[in-house]
Structure formats: C-alpha cells, structure tokens
N, C-alpha and C positions, 0 to 999 in steps of 0.2 A: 464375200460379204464386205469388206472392207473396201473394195475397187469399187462396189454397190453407194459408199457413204460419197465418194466423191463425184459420183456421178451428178452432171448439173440435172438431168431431166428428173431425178429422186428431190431436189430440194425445191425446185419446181412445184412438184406434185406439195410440197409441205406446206409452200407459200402461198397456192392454189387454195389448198382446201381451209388455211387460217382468213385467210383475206376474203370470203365469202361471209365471213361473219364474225368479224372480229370484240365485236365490244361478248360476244360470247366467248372466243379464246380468251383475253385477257380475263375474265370476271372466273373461268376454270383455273387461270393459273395464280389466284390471289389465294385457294388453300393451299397449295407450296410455297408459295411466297412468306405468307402468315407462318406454317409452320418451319419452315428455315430460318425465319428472323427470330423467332420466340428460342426456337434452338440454341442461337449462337448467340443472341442478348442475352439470355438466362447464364447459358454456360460460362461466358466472359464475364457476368455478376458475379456467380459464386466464385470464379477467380479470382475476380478483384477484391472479395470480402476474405478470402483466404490469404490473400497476399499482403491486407491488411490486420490480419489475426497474428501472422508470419510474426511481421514487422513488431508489433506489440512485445510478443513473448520472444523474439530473435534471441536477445541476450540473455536467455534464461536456460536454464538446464532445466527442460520443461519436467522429465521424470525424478519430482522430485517431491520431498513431503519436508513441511516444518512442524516440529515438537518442540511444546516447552511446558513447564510446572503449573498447575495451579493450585489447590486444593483437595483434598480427601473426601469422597463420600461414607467410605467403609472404617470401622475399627478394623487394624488387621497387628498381631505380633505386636503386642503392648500399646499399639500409640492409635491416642482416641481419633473418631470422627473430625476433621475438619482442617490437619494439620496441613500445612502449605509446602510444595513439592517442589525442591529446590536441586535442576540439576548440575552438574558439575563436568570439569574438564575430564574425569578419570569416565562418566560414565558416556562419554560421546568418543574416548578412546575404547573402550570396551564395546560401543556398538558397531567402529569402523572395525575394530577386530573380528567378531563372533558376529552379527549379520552377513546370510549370503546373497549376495548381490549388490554391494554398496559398493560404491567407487569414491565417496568424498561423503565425510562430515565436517561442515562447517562453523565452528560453535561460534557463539557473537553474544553482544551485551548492549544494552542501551540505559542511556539518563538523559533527564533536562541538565542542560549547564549554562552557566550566564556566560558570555563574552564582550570583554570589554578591546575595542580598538580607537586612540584619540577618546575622542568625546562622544562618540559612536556604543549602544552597546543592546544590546537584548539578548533572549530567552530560546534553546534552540535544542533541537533533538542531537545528541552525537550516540554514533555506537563506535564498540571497541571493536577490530575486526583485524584478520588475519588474510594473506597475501591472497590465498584460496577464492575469498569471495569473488575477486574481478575474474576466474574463471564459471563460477558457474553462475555468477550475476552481474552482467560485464556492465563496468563504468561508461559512461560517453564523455571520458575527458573532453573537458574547452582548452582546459591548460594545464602543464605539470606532468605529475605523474602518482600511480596510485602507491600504497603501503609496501614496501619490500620486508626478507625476511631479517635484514640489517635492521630494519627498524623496529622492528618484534623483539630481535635477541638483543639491542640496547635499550628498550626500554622509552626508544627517541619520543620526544616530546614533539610530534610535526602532526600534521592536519590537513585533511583536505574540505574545501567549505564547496556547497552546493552552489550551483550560480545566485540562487535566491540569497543565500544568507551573504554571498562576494558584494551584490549592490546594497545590503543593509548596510555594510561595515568598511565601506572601501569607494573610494571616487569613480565616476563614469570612465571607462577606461584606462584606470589604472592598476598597472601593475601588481599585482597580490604574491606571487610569489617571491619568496624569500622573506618576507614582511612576516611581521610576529601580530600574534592577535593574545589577550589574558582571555585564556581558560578557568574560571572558576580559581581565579587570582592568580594562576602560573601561564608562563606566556609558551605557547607555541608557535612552533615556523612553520608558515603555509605552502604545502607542496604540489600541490593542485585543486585545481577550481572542476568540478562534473556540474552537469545537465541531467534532473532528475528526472527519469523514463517516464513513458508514457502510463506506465504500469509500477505499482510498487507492490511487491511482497515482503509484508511485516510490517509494520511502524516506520511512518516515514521517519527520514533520515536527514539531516542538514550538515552535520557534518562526520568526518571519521578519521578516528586517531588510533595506532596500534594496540591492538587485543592486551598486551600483557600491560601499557603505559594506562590504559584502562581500568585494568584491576590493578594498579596499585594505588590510581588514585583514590577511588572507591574502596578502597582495601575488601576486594571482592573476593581475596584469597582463589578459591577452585572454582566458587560458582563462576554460573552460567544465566544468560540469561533464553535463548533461545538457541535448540542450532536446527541447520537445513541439512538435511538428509538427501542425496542424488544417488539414485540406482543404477546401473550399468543400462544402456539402451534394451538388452535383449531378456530384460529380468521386470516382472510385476510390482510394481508401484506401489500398489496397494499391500500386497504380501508383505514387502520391507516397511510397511509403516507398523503392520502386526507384530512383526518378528521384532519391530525395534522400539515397541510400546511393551511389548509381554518381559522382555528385556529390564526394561526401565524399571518395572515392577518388582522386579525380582530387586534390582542393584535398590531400588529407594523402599523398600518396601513396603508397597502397596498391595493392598489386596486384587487378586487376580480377574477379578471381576469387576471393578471398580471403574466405570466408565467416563469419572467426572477426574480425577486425579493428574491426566494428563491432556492437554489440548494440543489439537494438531490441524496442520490444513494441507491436503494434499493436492497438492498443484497438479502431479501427473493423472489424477482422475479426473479433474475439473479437467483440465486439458485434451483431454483424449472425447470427452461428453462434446465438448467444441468439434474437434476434429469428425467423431462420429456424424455431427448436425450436419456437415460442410459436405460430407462423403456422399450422406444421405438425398441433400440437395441437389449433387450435383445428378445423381441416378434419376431423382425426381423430373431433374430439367429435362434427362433425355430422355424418360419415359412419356413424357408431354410433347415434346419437341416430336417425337418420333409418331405418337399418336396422332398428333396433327398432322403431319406428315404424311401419314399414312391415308387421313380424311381428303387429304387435297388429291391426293395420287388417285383413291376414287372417285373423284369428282369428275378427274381428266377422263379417267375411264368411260363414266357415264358420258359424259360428253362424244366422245372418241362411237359409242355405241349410236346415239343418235347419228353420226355425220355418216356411219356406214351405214344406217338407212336410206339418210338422202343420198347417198352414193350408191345404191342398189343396181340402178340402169346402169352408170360409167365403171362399177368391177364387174358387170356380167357383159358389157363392152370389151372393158381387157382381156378377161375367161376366155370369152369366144374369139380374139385376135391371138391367145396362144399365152396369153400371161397365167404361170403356173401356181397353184395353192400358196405354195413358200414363197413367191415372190409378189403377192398379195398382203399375206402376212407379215410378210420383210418392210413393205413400205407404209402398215400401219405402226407396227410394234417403233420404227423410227421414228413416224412422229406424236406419239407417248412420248419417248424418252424427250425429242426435243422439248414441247412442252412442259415436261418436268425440270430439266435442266433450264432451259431458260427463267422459267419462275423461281429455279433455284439458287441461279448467281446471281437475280439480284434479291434475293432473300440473306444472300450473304454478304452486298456489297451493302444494302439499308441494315443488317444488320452492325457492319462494321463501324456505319455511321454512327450509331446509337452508343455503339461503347467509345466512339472519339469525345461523345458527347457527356459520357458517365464520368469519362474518366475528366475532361475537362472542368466538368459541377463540381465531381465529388472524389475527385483524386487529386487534389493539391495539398499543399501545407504536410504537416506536422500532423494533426487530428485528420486526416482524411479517411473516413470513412469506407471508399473502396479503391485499392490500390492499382492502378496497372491494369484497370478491368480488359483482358484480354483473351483468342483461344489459339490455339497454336496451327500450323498447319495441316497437321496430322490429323485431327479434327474438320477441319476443312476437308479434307480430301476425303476422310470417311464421311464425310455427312453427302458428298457426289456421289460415290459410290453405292450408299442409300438408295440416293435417288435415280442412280441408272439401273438400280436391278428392280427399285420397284414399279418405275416406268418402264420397265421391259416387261414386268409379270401383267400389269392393267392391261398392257396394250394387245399382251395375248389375247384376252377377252373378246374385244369386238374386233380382234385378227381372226379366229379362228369364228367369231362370229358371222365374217365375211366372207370367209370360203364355206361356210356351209349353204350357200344359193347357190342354186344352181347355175349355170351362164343363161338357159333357155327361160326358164321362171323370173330371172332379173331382166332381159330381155323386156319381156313384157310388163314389167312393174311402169308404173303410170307413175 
C-alpha cells in the first residue's frame, strides 16, 4: 500500500482526473477549506479570549469569596431590626480556624485620607493591609517594595502610593521613595509605587499602609473592615462562603436566616461561570468546525461519485486489462483523501493567517482584548488526522461504487 502512494503512475492518475475539470475540484474543496479555517479561527479566538481572562484574574487567588458587615434585617437575641454588623480581627481568626477548607483570611480596612506633599495635596482611598494581601492579590510594583511583617509588628508609618496618586503628589520622574508624604497631618515614608490591575476586587485603592499603623490611627481597636476569604484549590467556594457566613452569625449574632446582615461577593463562582462560558465555546467551535467539515467531505464525495460515472468505460478498460477490485478502490479512496488534505492545509495555513491577523488588531497593549490568539500543534495534527479518516470513509463510497460494473457492461457504456 505504501510502495502504492509513491508510485509516479498513482499520482498521474490523481492529476489526470482533477485537471479534466478543475474549476469543479477546486469549488469541492472550498467545503474543507471553509470548514478547517472556521475550526482553527474559532479555536485560536477562544484561546486568545482565555488567555486574556488568564491575564486579568492572573494575580488573583481566583477561589475566593469577600465578606463584610452591613445591617440587620431580623430581631434576633435582644437586639432590634436594623443594627449595623461590624466584624472584627477575632472573628476572621475563628473562621481561619473552624472553616474546612480555607487556606488564608485576609482581614483589611479602608478610609478616605487627605495627603499633603510641598504644596501638592488631595483626597485619596488608603486601606490598612497585612503582608498576606500580595500573595493572594499580587501587586505590580513599578518601584519599591510592598508591606513586610516588620512593619505590622512596629506599627511603621511607611506607604505605598499607586502610580495615579505618585503623579498627583511627586514630579515627572522623580524619585518617591524614601520621601515622606502628610497623611492626615502625620508624615509617612513612601516605600513603593504599584500599577493598579486591570481588574479591582473591592473599593479601589490609592494607597496602603500597615493593617495595625491603621487601626491606631483610626482607633479601630478589633474592627474590621472587610476580609477575603481563599479556599484550598481542591475544596468548593461556594460551600466556604456558607460555612463562613453561618459562622459569622453565630460569633455576631445574627439571626440565622437573615440574608441581608452580611454581604459578600464570590469571586470563585463568578469565576468559574467565566471558565464554564470559555470550555463551553471552545466544544461549540469544534462541533461547527467538525460539522462543516464533515459537509465539505460530502461534497468531495458527491463529486468523486459523478467522476466514476464519467470514468465507467476507462475502470471497465482497467477490469478487463486485469486491474483488481482493491486496486480500483485503492486509487479512488487516494484521491478522496488527497482532496481533503489539500483543501485542508490550506484551511489551516488561511487559517493561520487570520489569527496573525486577530492577534495583530486586537492583541496589543495593556486592554487587549484577545491575547495570543493561537492553537497548538496537537490540534493541528488532530484536525489532519480528521480529515484522513474522513477522506478515506467518503472515498469508499464511489470506491466500492466503481467496482460494482461490471468490465463487460462498462465496456459498452457510451
């Protein structure tokens, strides 16, 4: 079979019977064509919109939920309707404790604070925050460096400013760190400058100073203003936000049905809703890709059936010079597949084009919309392999099509 593909007078016979009427092969191999480009555009789409989802939530500890206080809907154990729920450092150590599956709570705090630098000064979000955050919310330092636990257990009065609030309060290209800035009339030393994500979870942020340098200045004692909640990878998201809302209830006493008492936003569900859409998509692309696919492979077929009609007289020519069944069907079933295959790599090389082309528009910068729109080779290689087994099953068709003449009935065919 093999010593069969290299034979010159087999490809002969392929060039023979396409070059007899060509503007019809070509017009048969534009359903492979069509449905190999649409395959390998789509698929490298959804990868590049994945790869820009990636990119967004990268720094995030995506399985993760935020809880914080707001008001009562229920009387519950003495205390009327409407009282304001305020949680505290003991009850975000109680739920790192007793919740299963948590791997880090985060607790954090935020206020407006004025900042004065020179003659420079405005109005600006700071939160108090603890070393934890740049792991499960990582910074994009420009410069510096972020909160150590040195500066939690002193109390240090140092700050990191966002790049936006660095050009409010500081010259084009200078220097920031080491430099002192008035916080809410006490001066802090600036220890690094970050780049605020593309994506913010919770109240944006301009600057941040140690969680405990925080609560003193506020004299915030225990409270709390918010914390983020991260669950082990291998454990439900949504469960840990139950386990650690029914919790809260008990430690602040709210009543256990009380749905308004505590708000919450769960990243790892929203998250996963994403991923499901992306998973869903990409199934979608190949069930298209492949149906198309599969319409052009017919095509070729059809076509392939008409040409062993006009070919009636020259296979009942070959029959009767001693050309046997299987090697009748051997040299239709070949040129199915070549047909497929050629309409198939360049469905893959105009395909290729198309994503130099996506990712050129719409894969640049900062906001780019699809990242790296690309598909790997593996893909490549299965989408050929597609197409040689289903150019091999059409081509059975008017194969076995063609050994059912007779030689003496083709013979005489006009």
């Amino acid at each position: 079979m093999f010593k069969f593909l290299f034979d010159r007078d087999t490809w002969q016979e392929v060039y023979d019977s396409f070059s007899k009427n060509k503007l019809r092969s070509i017009l048969t191999m534009v359903g492979v064509w069509w449905g190999i480009l649409l395959l390998i555009g789509l698929l490298g789409s959804a990868r590049g919109l994945e790869n820009s989802f990636n990119r967004l939530f990268g720094d995030f500890a995506t399985n993760s939920v935020f809880v914080w206080g707001e008001s009562t809907s229920k009387p519950f154990k003495g205390f009327q309707e409407g009282r304001q729920v305020r949680l505290s450092l003991a009850d975000a150590k109680k739920i790192e404790k007793n919740v299963e599956g948590i791997e880090f709570v985060v607790p954090r705090s935020q206020n407006q604070a004025t900042v004065v630098r020179d003659f420079l000064s405005g109005s600006f979000q700071m939160a108090g925050d603890y070393p934890l955050l740049d792991q499960v919310q990582k910074k994009k330092l420009i410069h510096g460096r972020f909160i150590n636990q040195n500066d939690i257990d002193f109390n240090k009065k140092v700050t990191l400013l966002s790049e936006e609030t660095y050009k409010q309060l500081f010259k084009k290209d200078e220097n920031a760190i080491g430099e002192y800035v008035q916080i809410n009339g006490m001066s802090f030393k600036v220890i690094g400058i970050f780049k605020n994500g593309d994506v913010n979870m919770g109240p944006p942020t301009d600057m941040h100073i140690p969680f405990t340098t925080f609560q003193q200045i506020y004299n915030r004692g225990d409270e709390i203003g918010w914390m983020m909640i991260t669950g082990k990878p291998e454990y439900d998201i949504k469960q840990i936000e139950a386990d650690a809302k029914l919790l809260l209830k008990n430690l602040n006493k709210i009543h256990p049905k009380d749905n308004r008492a505590l708000g919450s936003f769960n990243l790892g569900k929203e998250f996963s809703k994403v991923t499901g859409f992306l998973v869903g998509m990409q199934f979608l692309t190949w069930f298209v890709g492949i149906a198309t696919l599969i319409a052009g492979v017919f095509a070729i077929g059809n076509i392939l059936l008409i040409t062993v009609k006009e070919r009636t007289k020259e296979i009942g020519v070959r029959r009767a010079l001693g050309a046997t069944p299987f090697e009748i069907k051997r040299q239709i079933v070949v040129e199915a597949v070549f047909l497929t295959l050629v309409a198939g790599v360049f469905g893959i090389i105009t395909g290729g084009w198309i994503l130099i082309g996506l990712d050129a528009a719409f894969g640049q910068g900062d906001e780019a919309a699809i990242v790296n729109a690309s598909v790997s080779i593996a893909v490549v290689f299965v989408a050929l392999v597609i197409l040689v087994i289903l150019g091999t099953l059409i081509g059975l068709i008017p194969a076995f099509k063609a050994t059912s003449i007779k030689p003496i009935e083709a013979l005489r065919e006009e």
